[in-house]
PAMARLO-174151 format. One line per 10 residues: their letters; for each residue z, x negated, y negated of N, C-alpha, C. Coordinates in Angstrom, 3 decimals. Last residue first. Example, Ala and Ser with C-alpha at 12.3 -4.5 7.8 and 13.67 -1.06 7.14 Angstrom:
sa) 7.080:-12.850:2.250:7.140:-13.670:1.060:7.870:-12.900:-0.030 | 7.800:-13.190:5.690:7.800:-12.300:4.500:7.800:-13.200:3.300
// end
This chain:
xxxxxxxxxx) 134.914:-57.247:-151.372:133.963:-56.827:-152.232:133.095:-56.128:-151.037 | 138.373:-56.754:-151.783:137.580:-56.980:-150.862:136.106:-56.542:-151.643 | 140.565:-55.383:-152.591:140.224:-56.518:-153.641:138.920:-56.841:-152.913 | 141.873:-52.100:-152.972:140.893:-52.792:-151.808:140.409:-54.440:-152.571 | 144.741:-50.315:-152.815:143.668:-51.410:-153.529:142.696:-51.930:-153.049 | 145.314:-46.742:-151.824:145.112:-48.253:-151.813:144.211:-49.451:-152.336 | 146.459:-44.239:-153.228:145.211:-44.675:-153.367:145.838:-46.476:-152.978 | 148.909:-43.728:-152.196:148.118:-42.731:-151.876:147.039:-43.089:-151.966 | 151.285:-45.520:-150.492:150.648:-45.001:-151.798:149.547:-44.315:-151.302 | 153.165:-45.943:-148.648:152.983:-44.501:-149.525:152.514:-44.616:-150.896
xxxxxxxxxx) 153.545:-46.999:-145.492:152.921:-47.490:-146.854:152.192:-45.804:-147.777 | 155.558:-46.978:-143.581:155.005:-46.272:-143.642:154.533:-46.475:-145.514 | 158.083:-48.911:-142.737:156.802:-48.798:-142.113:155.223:-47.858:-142.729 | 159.704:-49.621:-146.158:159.764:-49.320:-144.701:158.093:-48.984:-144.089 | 161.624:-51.304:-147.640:160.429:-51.089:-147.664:160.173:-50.787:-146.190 | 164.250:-51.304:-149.935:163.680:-50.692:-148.797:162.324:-50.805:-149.006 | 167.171:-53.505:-151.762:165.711:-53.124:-151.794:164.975:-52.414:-150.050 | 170.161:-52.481:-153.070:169.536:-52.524:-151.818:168.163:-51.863:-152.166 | 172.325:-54.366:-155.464:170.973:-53.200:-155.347:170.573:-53.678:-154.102 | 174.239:-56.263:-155.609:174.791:-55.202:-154.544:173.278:-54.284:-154.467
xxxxxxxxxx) 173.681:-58.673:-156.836:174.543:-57.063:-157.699:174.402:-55.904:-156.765 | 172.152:-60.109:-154.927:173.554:-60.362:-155.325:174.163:-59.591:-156.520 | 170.308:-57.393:-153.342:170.870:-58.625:-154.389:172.400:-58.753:-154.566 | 169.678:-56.970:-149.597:170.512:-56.657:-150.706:170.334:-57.661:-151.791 | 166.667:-56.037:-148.414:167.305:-56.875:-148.614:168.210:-56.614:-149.903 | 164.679:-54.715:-145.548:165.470:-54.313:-146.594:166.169:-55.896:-146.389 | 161.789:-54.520:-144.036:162.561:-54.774:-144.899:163.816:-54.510:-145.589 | 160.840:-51.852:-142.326:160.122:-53.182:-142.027:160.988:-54.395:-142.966 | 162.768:-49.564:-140.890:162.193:-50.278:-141.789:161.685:-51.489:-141.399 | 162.864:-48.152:-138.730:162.050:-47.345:-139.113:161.781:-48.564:-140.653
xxxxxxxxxx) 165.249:-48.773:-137.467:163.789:-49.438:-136.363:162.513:-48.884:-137.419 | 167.465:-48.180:-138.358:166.798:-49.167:-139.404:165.358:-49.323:-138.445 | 167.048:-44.571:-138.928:167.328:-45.511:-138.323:166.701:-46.859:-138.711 | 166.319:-42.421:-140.794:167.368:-42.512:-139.534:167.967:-43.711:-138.868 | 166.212:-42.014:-144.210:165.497:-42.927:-142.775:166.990:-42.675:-141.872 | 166.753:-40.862:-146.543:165.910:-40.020:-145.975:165.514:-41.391:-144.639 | 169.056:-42.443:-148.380:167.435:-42.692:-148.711:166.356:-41.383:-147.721 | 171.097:-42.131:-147.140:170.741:-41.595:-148.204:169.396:-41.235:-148.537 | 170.487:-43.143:-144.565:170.917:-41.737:-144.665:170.228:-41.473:-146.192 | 171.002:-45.869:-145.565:169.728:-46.018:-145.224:169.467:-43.825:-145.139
xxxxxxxxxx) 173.691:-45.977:-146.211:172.986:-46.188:-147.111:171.502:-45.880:-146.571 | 174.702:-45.542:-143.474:175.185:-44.008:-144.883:173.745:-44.732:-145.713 | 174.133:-47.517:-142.439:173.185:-46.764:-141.659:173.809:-45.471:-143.131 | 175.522:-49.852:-143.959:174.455:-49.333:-143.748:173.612:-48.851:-143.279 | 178.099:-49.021:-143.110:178.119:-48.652:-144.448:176.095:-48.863:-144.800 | 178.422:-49.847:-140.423:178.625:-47.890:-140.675:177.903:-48.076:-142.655 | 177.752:-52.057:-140.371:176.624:-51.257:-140.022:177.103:-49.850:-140.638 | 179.561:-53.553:-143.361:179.264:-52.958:-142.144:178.002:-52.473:-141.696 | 180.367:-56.353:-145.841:179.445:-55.267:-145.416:179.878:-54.739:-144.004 | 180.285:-58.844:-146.778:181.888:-58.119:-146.739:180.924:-56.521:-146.549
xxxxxxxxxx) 178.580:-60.669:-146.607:178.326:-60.075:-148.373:179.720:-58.810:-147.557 | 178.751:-61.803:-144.114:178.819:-62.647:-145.063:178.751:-61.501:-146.916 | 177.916:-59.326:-142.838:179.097:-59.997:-142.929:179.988:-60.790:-144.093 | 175.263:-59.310:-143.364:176.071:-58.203:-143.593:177.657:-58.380:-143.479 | 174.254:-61.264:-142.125:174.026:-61.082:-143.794:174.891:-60.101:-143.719 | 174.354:-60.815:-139.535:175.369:-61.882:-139.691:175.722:-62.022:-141.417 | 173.495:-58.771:-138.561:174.518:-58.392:-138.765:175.467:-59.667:-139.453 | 170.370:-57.525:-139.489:170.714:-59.270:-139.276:172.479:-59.303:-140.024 | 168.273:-55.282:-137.056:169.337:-55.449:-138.126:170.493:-57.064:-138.032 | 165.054:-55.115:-137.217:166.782:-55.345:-136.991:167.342:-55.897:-137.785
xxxxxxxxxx) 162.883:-54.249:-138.124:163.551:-53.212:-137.899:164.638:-53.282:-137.331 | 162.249:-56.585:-139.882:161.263:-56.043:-138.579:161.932:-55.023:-137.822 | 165.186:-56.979:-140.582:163.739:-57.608:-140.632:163.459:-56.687:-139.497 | 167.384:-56.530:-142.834:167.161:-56.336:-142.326:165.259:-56.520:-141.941 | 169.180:-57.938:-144.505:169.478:-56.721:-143.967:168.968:-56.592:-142.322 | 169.253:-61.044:-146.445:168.248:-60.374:-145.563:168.904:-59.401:-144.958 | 169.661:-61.423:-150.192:170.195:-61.264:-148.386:169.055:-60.488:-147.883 | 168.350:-62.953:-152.768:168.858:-61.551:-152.092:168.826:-62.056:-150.623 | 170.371:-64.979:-154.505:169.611:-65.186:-153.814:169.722:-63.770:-153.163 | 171.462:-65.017:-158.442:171.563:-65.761:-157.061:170.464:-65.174:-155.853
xxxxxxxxxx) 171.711:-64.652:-161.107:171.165:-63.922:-160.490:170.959:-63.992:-158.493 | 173.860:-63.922:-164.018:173.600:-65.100:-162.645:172.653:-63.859:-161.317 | 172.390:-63.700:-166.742:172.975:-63.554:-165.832:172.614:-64.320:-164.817 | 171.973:-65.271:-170.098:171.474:-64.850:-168.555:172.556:-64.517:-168.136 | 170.985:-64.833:-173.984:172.069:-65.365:-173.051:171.684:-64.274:-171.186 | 168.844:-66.407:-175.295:169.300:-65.366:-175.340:170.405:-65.937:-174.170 | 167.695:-68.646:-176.955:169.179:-68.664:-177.180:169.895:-67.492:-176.282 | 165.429:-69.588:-176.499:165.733:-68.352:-177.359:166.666:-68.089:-177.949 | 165.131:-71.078:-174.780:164.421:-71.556:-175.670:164.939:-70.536:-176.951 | 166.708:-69.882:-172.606:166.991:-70.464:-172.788:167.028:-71.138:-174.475
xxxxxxxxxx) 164.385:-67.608:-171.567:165.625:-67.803:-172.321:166.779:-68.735:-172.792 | 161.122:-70.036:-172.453:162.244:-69.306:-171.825:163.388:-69.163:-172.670 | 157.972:-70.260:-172.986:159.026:-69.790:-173.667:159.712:-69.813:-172.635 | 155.359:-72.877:-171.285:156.510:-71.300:-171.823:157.253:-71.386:-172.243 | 154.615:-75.719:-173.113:155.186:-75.156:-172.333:155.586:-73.461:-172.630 | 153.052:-76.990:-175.186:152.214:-76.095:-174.662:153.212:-75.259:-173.156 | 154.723:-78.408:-176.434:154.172:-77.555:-177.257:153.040:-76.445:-176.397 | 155.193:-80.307:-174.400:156.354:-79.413:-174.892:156.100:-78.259:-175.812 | 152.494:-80.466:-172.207:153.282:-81.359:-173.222:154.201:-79.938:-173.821 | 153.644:-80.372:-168.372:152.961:-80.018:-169.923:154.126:-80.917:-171.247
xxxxxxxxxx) 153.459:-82.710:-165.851:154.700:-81.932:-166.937:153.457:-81.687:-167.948 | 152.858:-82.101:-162.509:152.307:-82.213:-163.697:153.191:-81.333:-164.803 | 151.495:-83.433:-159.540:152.787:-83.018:-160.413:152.622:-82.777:-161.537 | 149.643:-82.996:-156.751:149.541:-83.498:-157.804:150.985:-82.940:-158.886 | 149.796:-84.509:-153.399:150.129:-83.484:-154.506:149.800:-83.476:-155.567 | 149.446:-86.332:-151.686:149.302:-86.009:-152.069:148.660:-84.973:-153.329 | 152.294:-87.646:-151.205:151.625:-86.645:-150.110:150.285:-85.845:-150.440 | 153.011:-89.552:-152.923:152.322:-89.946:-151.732:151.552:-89.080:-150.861 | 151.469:-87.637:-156.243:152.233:-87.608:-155.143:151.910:-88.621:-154.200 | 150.328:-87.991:-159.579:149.486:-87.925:-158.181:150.521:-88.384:-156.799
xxxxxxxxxx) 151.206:-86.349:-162.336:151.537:-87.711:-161.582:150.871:-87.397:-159.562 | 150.584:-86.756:-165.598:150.012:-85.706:-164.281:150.273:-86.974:-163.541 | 151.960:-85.813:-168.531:151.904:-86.407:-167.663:151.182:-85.827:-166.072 | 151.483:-83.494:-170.513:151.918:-85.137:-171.346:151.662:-85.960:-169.513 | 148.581:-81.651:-171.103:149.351:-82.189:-170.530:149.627:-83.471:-170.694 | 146.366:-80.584:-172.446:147.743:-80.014:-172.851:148.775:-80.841:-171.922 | 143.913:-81.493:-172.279:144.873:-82.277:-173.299:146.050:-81.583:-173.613 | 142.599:-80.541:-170.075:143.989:-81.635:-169.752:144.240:-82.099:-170.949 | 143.421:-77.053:-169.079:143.245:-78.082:-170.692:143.423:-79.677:-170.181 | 144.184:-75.514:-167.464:142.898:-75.869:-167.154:142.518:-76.421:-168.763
xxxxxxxxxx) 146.884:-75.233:-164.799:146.593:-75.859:-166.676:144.738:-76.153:-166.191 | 147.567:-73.992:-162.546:147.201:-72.980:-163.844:147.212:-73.591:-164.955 | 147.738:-75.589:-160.504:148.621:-75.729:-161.195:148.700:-74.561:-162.693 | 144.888:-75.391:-159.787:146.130:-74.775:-158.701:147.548:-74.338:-159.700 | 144.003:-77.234:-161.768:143.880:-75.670:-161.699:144.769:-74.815:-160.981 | 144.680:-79.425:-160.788:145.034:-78.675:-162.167:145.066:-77.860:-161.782 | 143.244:-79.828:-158.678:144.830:-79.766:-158.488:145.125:-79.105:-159.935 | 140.761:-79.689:-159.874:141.159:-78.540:-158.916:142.438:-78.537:-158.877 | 140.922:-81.936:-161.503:140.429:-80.857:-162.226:141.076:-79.853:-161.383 | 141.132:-83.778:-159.399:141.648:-83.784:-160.672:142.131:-82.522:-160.965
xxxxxxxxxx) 138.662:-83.660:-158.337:140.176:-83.418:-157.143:140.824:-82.933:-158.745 | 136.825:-84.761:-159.850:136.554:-82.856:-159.128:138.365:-82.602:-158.994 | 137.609:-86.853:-160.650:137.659:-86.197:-161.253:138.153:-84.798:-160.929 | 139.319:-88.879:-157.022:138.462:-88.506:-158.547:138.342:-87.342:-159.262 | 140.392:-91.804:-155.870:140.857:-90.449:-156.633:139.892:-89.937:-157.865 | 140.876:-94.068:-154.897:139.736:-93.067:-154.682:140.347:-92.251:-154.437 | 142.858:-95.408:-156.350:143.452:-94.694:-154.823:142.315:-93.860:-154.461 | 142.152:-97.004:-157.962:142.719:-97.581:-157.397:143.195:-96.781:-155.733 | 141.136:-94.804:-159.759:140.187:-95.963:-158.968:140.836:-96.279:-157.648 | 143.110:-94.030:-160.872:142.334:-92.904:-160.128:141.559:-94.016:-159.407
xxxxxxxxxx) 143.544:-96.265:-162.850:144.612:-95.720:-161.579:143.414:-94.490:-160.432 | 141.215:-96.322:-164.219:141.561:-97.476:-164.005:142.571:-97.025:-162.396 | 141.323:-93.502:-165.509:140.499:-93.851:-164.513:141.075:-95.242:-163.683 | 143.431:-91.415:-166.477:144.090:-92.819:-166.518:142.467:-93.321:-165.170 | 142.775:-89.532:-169.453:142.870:-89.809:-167.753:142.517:-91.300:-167.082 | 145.307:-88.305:-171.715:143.944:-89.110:-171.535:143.920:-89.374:-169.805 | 147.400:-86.546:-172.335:146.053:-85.782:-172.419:144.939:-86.827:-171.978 | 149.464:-88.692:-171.761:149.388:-88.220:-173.279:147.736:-86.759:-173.373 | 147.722:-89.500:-168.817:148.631:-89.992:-169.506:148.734:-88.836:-170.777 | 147.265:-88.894:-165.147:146.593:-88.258:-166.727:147.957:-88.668:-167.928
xxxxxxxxxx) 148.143:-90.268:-163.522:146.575:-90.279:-163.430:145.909:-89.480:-164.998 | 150.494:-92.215:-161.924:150.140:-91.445:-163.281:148.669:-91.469:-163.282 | 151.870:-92.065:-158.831:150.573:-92.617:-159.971:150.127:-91.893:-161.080 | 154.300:-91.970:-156.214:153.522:-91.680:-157.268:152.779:-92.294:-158.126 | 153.902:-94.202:-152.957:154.448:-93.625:-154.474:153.870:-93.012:-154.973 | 153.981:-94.518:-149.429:153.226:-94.616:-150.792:153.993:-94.227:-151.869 | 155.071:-94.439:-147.255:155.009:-93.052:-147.957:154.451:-93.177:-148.782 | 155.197:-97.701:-146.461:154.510:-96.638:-145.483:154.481:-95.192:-146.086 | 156.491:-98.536:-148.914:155.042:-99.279:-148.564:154.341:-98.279:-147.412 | 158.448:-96.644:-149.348:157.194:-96.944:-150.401:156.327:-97.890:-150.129
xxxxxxxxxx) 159.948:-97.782:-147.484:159.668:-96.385:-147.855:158.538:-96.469:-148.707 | 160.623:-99.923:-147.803:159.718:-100.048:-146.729:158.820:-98.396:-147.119 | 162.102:-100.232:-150.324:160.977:-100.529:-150.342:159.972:-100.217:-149.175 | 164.399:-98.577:-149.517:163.211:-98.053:-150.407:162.504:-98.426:-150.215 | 165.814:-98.088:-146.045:164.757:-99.112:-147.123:164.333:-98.314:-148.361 | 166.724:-95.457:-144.739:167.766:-96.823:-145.675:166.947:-97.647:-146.410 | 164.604:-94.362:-144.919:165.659:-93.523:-145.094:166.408:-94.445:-145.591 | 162.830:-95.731:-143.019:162.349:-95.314:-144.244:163.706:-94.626:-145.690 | 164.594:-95.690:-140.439:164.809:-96.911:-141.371:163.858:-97.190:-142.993 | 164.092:-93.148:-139.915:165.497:-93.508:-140.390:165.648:-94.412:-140.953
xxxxxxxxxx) 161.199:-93.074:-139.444:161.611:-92.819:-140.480:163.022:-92.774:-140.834 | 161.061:-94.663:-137.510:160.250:-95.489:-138.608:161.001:-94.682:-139.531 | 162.212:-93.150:-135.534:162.996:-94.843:-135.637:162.137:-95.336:-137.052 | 159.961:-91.425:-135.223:161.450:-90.928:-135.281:162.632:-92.352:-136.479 | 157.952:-92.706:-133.980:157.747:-92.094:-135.496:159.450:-91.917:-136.143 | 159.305:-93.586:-131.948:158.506:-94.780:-132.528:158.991:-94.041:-133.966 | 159.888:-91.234:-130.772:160.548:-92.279:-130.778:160.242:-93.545:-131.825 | 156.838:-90.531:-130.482:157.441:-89.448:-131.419:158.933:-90.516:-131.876 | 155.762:-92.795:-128.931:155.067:-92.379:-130.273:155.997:-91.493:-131.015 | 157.305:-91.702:-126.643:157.399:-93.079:-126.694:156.554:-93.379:-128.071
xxxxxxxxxx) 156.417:-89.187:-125.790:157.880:-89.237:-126.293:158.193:-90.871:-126.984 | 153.514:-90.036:-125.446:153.929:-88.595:-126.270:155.248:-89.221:-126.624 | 154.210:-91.334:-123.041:153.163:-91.854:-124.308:154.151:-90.909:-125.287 | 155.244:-89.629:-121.203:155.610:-90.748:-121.799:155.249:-91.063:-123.136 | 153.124:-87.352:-121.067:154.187:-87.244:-121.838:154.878:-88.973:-122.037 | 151.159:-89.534:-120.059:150.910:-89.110:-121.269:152.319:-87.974:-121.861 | 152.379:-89.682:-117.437:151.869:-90.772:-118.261:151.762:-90.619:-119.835 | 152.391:-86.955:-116.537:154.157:-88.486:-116.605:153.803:-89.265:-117.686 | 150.001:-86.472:-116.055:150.661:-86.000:-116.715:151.978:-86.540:-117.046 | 146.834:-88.719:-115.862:148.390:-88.412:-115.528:149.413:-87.618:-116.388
xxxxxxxxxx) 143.935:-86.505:-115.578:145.399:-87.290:-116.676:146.240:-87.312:-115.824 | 141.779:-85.284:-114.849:141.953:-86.229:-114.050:143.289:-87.079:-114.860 | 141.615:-82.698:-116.466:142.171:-82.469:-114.944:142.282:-84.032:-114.388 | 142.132:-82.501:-119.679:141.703:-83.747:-119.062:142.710:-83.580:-117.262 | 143.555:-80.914:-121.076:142.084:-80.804:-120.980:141.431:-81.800:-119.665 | 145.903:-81.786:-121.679:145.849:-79.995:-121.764:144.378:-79.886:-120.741 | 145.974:-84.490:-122.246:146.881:-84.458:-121.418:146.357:-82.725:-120.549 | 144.610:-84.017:-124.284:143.716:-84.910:-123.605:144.698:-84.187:-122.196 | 146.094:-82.274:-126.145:145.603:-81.972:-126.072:144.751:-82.938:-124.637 | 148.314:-84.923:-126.483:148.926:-83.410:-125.542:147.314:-82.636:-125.496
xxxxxxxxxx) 147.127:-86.407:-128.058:147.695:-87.025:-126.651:147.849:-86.241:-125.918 | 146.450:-85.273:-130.068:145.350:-85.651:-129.341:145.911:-86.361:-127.915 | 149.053:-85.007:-131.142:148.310:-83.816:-130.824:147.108:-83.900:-129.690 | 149.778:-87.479:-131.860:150.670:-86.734:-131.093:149.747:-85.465:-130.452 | 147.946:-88.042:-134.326:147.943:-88.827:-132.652:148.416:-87.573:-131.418 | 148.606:-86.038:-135.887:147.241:-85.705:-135.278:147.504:-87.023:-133.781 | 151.084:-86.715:-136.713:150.879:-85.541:-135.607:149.662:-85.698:-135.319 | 150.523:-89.329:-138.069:151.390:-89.209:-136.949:151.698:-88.032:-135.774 | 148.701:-88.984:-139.669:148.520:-89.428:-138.474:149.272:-89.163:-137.629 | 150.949:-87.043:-141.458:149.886:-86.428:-140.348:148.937:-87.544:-139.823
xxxxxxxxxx) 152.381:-89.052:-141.587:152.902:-88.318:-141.060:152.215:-87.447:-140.701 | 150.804:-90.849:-143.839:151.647:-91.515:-142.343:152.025:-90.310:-141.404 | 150.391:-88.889:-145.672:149.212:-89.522:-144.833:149.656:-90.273:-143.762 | 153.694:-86.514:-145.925:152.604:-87.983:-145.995:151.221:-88.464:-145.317 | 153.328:-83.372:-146.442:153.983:-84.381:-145.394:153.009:-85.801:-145.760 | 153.666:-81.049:-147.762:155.004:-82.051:-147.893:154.986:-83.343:-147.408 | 152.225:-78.857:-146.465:152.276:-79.343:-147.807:152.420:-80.539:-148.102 | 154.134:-78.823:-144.160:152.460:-79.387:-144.105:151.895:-80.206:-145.146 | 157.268:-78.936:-144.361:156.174:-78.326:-144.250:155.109:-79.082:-144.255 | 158.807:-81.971:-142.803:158.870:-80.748:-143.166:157.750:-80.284:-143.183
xxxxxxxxxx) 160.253:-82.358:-139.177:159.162:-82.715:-140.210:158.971:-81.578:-140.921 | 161.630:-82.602:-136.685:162.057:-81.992:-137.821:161.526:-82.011:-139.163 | 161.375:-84.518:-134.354:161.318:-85.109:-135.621:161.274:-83.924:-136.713 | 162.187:-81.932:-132.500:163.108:-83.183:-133.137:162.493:-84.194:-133.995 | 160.545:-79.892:-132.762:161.672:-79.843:-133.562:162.194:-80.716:-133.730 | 158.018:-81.942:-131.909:158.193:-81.343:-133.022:159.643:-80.548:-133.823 | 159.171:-82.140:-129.298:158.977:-83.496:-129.906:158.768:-83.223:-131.132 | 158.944:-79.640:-127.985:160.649:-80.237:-128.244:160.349:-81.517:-129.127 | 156.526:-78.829:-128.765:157.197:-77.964:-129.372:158.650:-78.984:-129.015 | 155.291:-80.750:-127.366:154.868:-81.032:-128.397:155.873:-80.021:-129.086
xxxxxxxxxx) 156.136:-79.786:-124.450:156.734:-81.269:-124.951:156.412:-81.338:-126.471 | 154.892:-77.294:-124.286:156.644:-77.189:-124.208:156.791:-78.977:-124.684 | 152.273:-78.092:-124.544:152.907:-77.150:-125.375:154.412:-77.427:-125.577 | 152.111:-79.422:-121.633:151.711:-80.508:-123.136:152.585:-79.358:-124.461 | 152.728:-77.675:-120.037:153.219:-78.743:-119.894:153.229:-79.512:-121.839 | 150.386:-75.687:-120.306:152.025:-75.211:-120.520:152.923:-76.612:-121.044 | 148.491:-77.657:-119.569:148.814:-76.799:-121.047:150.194:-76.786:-121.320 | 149.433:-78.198:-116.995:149.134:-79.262:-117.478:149.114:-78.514:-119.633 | 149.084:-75.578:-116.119:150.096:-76.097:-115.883:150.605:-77.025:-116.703 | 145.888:-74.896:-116.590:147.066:-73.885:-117.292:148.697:-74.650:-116.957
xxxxxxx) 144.819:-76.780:-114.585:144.840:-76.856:-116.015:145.962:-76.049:-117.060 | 146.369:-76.076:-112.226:146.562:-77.487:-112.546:146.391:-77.091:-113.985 | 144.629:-73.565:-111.847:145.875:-73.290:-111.671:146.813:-74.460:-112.612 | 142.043:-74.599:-112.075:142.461:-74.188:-113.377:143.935:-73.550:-113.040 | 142.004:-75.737:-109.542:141.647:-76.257:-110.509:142.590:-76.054:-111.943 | 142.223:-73.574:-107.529:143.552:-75.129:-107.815:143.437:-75.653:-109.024 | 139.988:-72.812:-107.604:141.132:-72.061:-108.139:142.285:-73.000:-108.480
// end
């Protein structure tokens, strides 16, 4: 019983250090992150996991480790932050891989980079021509980037002349059926003025929505618990 009392301890243990060693290097999304930077969690991971699993670990030992690698990672990337160049020898650079519509093999070589990948990052990208594209640039993280050529870009208003509004960012109200009094502040709002607005609509109370968010022209969007359509989609085969 001691046993797995120790193991669930030794978990807890590795969890709560990988969750404070993860907000403080503050790393962005997944997407985003360099081949340096997921070594850098997969180490981190395999240290707390050995630490999770392993009843004969020192546990001191391997958080050490742990904080003494995240320190390490931490200190590489402030001084990634003032160097370019170091920055670009440990984040790598971009690589043009599709020039004018032609595909730059010579570069694709250079980073065993090939076609299939090519083709798929396109696709993600919704160009499935590559002679519509003037540049496809292959990310450190990476990504693939890719400017169309100008004749194959969308229209916008812009392109038109028509003239926009400003459309800015909708506020959050309200999540999961609370209410986020601090958006309601900030846009010169009350609760009294949205519990009348939520009245209107036929809901008592916000515990009854799953959503609402104001635009910046004041329209309040509702989407509440109770899904009313009558025929649901099924995409599922």
């Amino acid at each position: 019983m001691e046993i797995y009392l120790l193991g669930v301890l030794k978990a807890l243990i590795a969890f709560v250090v990988i969750l404070i060693l993860a907000r403080w290097l503050n790393k962005e999304q997944l997407s985003h992150l360099t081949f340096y930077d997921w070594i850098v969690g997969i180490t981190i991971g395999s240290i707390a996991a050995n630490l999770a699993t392993d009843p004969e670990s020192r546990t001191l030992e391997h958080v050490v480790v742990m904080v003494v690698f995240s320190a390490a990672a931490y200190l590489t990337g402030m001084i990634t932050e003032k160097s370019r160049p170091l920055r670009k020898l440990i984040e790598g650079e971009p690589t043009v891989v599709i020039h004018n519509g032609r595909i730059l093999e010579h570069n694709m070589a250079k980073l065993h980079y090939n076609v299939d990948n090519l083709l798929s990052q396109l696709r993600e990208k919704n160009v499935f021509n590559i002679e519509d594209v003037e540049f496809a640039l292959l990310e450190g993280n990476g990504g693939l980037s890719v400017l169309l050529k100008s004749q194959k870009r969308p229209v916008t208003l812009s392109d038109l002349g028509a003239p926009t509004n400003y459309e800015g960012l909708p506020s959050e109200i309200i999540v999961d059926g609370q209410v986020i009094y601090q958006n309601l502040k900030q846009n010169q709002l009350d609760e009294q003025w949205l519990i009348a607005e939520l009245r209107k609509r036929g809901y008592n109370s916000p515990r009854d929505i799953v959503l609402a968010t104001l635009s910046a022209d004041g329209q309040l969007y509702i989407d509440d618990k109770k899904d009313g359509n009558e025929h649901m989609v099924d995409v599922s085969d």
